[in-house]
C-alpha positions in Angstrom: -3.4 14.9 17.0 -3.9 14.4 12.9 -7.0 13.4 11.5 -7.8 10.1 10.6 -8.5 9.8 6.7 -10.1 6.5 4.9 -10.0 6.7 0.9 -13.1 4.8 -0.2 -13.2 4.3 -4.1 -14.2 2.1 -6.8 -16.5 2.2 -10.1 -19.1 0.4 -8.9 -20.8 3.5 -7.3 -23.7 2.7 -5.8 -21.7 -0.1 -3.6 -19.1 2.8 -2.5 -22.0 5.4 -1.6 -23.6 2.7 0.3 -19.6 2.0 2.5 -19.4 6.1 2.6 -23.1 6.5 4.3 -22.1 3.6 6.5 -19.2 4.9 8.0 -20.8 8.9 8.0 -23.5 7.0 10.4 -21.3 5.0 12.4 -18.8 7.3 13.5 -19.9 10.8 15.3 -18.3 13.7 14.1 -17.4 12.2 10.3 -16.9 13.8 7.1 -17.5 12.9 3.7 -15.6 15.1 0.9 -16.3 13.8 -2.9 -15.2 15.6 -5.9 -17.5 15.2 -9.0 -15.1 15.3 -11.8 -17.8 14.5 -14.3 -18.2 18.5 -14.7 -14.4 18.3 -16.1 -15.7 19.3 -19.5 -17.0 22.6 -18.0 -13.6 23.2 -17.0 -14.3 22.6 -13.3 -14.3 20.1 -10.7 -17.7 20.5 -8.3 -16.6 19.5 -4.4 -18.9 18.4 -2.0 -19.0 18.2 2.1 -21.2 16.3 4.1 -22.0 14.6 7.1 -24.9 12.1 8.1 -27.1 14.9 8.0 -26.7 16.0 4.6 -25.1 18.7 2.8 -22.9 21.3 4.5 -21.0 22.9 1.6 -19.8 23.0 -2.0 -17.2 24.4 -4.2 -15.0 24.3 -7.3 -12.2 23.9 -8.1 -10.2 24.7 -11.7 -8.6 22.1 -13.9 -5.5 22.0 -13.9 -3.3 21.5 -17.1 -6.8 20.1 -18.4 -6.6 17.6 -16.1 -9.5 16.5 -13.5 -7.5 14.6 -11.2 -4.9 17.2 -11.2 -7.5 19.5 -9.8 -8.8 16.9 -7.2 -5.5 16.9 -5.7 -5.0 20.2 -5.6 -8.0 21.0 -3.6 -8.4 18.2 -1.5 -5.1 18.7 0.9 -6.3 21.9 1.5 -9.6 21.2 2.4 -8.6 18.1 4.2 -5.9 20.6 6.3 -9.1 22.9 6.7 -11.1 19.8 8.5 -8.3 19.0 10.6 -7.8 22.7 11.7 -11.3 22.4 13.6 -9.6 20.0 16.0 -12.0 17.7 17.7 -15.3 18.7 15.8 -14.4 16.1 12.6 -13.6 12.4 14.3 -13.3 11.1 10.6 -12.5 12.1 6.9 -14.0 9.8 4.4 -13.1 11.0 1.1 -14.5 9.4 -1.7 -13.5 9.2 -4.9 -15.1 9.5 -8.3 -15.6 6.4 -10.2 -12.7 6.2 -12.2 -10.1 7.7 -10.1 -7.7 5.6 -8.8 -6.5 5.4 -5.2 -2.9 4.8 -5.2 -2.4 8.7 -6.7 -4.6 9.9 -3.9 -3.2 7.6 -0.9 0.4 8.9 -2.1 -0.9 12.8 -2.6 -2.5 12.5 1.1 0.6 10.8 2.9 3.1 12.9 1.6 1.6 16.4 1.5 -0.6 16.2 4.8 1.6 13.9 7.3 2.3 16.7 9.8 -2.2 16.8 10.2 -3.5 13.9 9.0 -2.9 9.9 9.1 -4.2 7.9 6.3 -5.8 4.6 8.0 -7.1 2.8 4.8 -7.7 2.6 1.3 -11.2 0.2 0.8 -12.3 -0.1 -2.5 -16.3 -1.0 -2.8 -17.8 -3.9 -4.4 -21.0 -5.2 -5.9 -19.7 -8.7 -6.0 -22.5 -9.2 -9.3 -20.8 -6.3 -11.1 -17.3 -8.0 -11.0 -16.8 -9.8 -14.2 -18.6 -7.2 -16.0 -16.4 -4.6 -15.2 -13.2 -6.8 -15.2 -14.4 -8.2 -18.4 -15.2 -4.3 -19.9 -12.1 -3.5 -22.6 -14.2 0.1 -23.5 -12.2 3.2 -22.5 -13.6 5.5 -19.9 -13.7 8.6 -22.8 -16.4 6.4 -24.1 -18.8 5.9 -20.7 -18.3 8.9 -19.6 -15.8 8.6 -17.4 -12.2 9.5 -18.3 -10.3 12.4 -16.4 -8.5 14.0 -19.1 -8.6 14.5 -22.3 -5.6 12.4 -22.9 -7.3 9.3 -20.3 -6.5 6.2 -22.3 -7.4 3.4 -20.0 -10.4 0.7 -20.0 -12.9 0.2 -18.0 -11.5 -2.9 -17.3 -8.0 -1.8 -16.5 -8.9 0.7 -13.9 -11.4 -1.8 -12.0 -8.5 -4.1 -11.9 -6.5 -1.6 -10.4 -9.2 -0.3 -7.8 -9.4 -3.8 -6.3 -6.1 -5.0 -6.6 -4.6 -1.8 -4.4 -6.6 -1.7 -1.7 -6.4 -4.2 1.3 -9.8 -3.6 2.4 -12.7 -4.5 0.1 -16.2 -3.6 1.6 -19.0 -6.0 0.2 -22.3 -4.9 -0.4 -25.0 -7.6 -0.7 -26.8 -8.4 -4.0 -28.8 -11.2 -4.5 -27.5 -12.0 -8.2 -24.2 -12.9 -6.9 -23.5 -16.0 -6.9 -20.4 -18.6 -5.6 -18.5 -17.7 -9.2 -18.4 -14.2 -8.5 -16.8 -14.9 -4.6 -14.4 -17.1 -6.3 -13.3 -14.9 -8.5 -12.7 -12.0 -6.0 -10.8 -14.4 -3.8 -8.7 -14.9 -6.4 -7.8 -11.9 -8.2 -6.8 -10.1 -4.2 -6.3 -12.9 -2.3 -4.5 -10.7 0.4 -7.2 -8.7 1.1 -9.7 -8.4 3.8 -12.9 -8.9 2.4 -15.6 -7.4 4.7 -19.7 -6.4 4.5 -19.9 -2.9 4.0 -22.0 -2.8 6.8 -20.0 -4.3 9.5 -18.3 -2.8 12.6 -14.9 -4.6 11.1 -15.4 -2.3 8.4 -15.8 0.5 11.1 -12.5 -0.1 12.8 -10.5 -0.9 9.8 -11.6 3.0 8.6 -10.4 4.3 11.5 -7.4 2.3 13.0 -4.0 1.5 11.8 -1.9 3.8 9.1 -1.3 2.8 6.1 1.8 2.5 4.1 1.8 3.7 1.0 5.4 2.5 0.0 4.5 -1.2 1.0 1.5 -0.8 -1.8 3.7 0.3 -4.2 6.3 -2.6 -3.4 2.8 -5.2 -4.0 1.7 -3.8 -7.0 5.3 -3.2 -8.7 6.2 -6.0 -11.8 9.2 -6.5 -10.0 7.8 -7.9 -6.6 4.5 -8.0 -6.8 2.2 -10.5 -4.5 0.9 -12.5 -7.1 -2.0 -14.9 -6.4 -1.1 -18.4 -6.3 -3.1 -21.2 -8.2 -6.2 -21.9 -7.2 -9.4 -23.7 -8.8 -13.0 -23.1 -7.1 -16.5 -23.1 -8.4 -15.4 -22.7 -12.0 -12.9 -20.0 -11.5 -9.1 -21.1 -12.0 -5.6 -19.5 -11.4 -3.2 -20.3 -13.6 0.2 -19.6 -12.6 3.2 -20.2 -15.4 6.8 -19.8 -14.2 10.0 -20.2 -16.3 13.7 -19.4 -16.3 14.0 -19.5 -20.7 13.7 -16.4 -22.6 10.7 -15.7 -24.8 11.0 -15.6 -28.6 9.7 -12.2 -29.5 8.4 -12.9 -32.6 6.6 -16.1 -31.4 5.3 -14.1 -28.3 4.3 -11.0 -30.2 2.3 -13.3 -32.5 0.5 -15.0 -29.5 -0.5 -11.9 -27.6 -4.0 -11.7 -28.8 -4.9 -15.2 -27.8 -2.6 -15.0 -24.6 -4.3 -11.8 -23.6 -8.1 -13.0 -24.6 -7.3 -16.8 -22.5 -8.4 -15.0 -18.9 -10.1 -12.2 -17.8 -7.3 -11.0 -15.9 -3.7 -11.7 -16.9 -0.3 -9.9 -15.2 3.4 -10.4 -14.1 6.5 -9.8 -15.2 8.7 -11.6 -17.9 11.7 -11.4 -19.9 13.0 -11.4 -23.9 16.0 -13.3 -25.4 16.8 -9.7 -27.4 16.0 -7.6 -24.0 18.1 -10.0 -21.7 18.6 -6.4 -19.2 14.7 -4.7 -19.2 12.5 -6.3 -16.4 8.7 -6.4 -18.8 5.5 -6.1 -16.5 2.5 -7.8 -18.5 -0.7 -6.7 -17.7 -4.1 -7.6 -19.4 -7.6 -7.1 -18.7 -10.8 -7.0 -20.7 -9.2 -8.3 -23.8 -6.8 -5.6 -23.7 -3.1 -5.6 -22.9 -0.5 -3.1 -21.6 3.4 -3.9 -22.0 6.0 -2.2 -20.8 9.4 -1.5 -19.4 9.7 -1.8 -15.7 13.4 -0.8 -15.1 16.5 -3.3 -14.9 17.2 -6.7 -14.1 19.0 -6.6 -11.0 21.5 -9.6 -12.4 22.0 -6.8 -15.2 23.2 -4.1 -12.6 26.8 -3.8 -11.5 27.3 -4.9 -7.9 27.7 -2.0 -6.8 24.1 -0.5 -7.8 22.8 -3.0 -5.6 23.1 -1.1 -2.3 20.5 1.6 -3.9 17.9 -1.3 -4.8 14.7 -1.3 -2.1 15.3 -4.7 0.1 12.0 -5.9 -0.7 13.3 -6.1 -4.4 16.2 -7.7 -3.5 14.4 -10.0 -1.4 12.1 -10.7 -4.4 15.0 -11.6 -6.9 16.4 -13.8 -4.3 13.3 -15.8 -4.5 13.6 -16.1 -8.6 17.5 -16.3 -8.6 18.6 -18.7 -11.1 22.6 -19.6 -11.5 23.0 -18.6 -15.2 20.2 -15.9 -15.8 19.7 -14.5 -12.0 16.4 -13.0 -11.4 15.2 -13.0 -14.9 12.3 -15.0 -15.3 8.3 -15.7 -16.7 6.4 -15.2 -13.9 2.7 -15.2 -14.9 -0.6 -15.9 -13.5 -4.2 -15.7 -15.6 -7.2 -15.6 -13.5 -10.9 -16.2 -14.9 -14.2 -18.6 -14.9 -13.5 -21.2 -17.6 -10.0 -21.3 -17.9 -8.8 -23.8 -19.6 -4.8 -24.3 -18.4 -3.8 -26.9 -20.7 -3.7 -24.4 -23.9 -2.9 -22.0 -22.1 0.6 -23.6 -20.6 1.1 -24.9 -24.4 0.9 -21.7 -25.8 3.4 -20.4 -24.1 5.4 -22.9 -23.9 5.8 -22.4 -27.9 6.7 -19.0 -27.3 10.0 -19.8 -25.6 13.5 -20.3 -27.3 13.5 -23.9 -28.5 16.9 -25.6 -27.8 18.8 -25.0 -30.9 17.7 -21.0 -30.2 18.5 -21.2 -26.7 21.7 -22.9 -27.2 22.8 -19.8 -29.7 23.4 -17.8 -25.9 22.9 -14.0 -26.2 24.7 -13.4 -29.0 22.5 -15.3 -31.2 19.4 -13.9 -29.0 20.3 -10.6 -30.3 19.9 -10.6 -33.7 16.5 -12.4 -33.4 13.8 -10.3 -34.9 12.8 -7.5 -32.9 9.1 -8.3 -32.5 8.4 -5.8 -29.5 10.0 -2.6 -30.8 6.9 -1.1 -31.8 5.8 -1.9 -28.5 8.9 -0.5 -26.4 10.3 1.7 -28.1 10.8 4.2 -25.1 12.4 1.0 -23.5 16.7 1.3 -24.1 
């Protein structure tokens, strides 16, 4: 019989202690392993086991390649294997994760190196519902609070909350009397999808240790190509703005417009295509005032027919859904979610940042020799 495993994560780390010491006391026999990468600088990563009574062991463990997380999945398989080993004396692995690590690395390390012992029943991420914005809204990089995993880390703050709560279908609420109806809204929309629970419930319970989760369906919802965008929505001051089109963007109009397109919402992503790039499937994503774009492999209308059989059917399945006669599954497709959005400038802003009709009229051959705005941007992209 494998060993049920619940990934609990999430910056906001009081709120995910609070979920850990919830399920440690609700289920008999649990176990909690955390890995304290904030000793990275040492050259070490400081492991910890517990149950509801406290304390029962520590360790270390190297860095790898200089790398924190590297080392966190290196040791925690094996220790995860060693829990399992002891047959019916753990009911329940809880491992939690440091603040900035994210869970989709670790849900993917734990399904495909421990399947034959252990079956991954959820990823929750935990929430202070008051912390949201602040964290969403948070462009400083992680090097700077503290937080980063390597010494390479580049990401925000911001970015990595975003991706905490957006891959996990399980949030676990914690209560906090300066949230307030903005800060629900918000959370509804930026995971609509999700199960949005009190960290102390018995639903919170079950969903820890039923089911098995599928770490190549939560790829397929966070991936640029198919991704389960949230639809538009407008509620207590919080609006979703969703902006779909089938005409290529000007590059040098869009490149100029990034700054103000990426500052217009606290949370921005999607996917989206250039009249010089007609083949290269972009993913946009945007958070705390900073932007990431890049490459996210082919359009499928730019593949031969035969390459098709080799494309996942959820992504065909998604282009169907987009297919247009003349440019197939190239499209805009993105959605800006924040308090105080204001949809009006935002739709006319990028609606400048298409091909007009004489541009679009020129076909590709006259989209490829417009300026190549996005070079500096892309230029790993072919």
């Amino acid at each position: 019989m494998r060993l049920p495993v619940v990934i609990v994560g999430g910056l906001h780390s009081d709120a995910r202690k609070e979920v850990v010491e919830t399920l440690l006391r609700a289920v008999p026999g649990s176990v909690a392993l955390h890995h304290d990468l904030s000793t990275a600088a040492e050259g070490t990563v400081r492991r910890t086991v517990r149950d509801a009574s406290g304390v029962q062991g520590t360790g270390e463990a190297p860095l790898v390649n200089d790398c924190a997380c590297c080392a966190l999945r290196d040791d925690l398989v094996p220790e995860l294997e060693r829990l399992a080993a002891g047959g019916d004396l753990c009911r329940l692995a809880v491992v939690e994760l440091w603040d900035s690590v994210e869970p989709k690395a670790m849900a993917e390390v734990v399904a495909a190196h421990g399947a034959d012992f252990l079956r991954l029943t959820n990823v929750v991420t935990a929430v202070d519902p008051a912390l949201l914005l602040d964290c969403l809204g948070n462009g400083d990089d992680l090097a700077e609070a503290g937080l980063a995993a390597a010494a390479t880390d580049g990401r925000t703050i911001a970015d990595t909350w975003a991706r905490q709560l957006e891959y996990a279908p399980v949030l676990a609420l914690v209560d906090s009397e300066e949230a307030d109806e903005e800060d629900a809204a918000l959370l509804t929309q930026l995971h609509p999808t999700a199960r949005r629970l009190p960290a102390g419930s018995p639903e919170l319970v079950r969903a820890a240790l039923e089911g098995e989760f599928d770490v190549a369906a939560a790829a397929d919802r966070q991936h640029p190509a198919c991704a389960l965008l949230p639809q538009e929505a407008d509620e207590c001051g919080v609006a979703t703005f969703v902006w779909h089109r089938t005409r290529p963007f000007h590059p040098g109009r869009l490149y100029s417009a990034l700054e103000d397109l990426t500052c217009a919402a606290a949370r921005s992503r999607g996917r989206f295509w250039l009249a010089d790039r007609p083949e290269t499937l972009l993913a946009w994503d945007a958070a705390g005032g900073a932007l990431c774009v890049e490459g996210a492999g082919p359009w499928l209308a730019s593949l031969p027919d035969a390459a098709w059989e080799m494309v996942p059917p959820v992504r065909r399945a998604a282009a169907a859904l987009d297919w247009h006669p003349e440019h197939g599954d190239r499209c805009q497709h993105l959605v800006f979610t924040s308090p105080g959005l204001d949809r009006e400038a935002l739709a006319g802003l990028l609606e400048s940042c298409l091909l007009d009709d004489a541009e679009y009229a020129a076909g590709p051959e006259g989209w490829a020799r417009l300026p190549r705005a996005f070079d500096a941007l892309l230029d790993h992209v072919a």
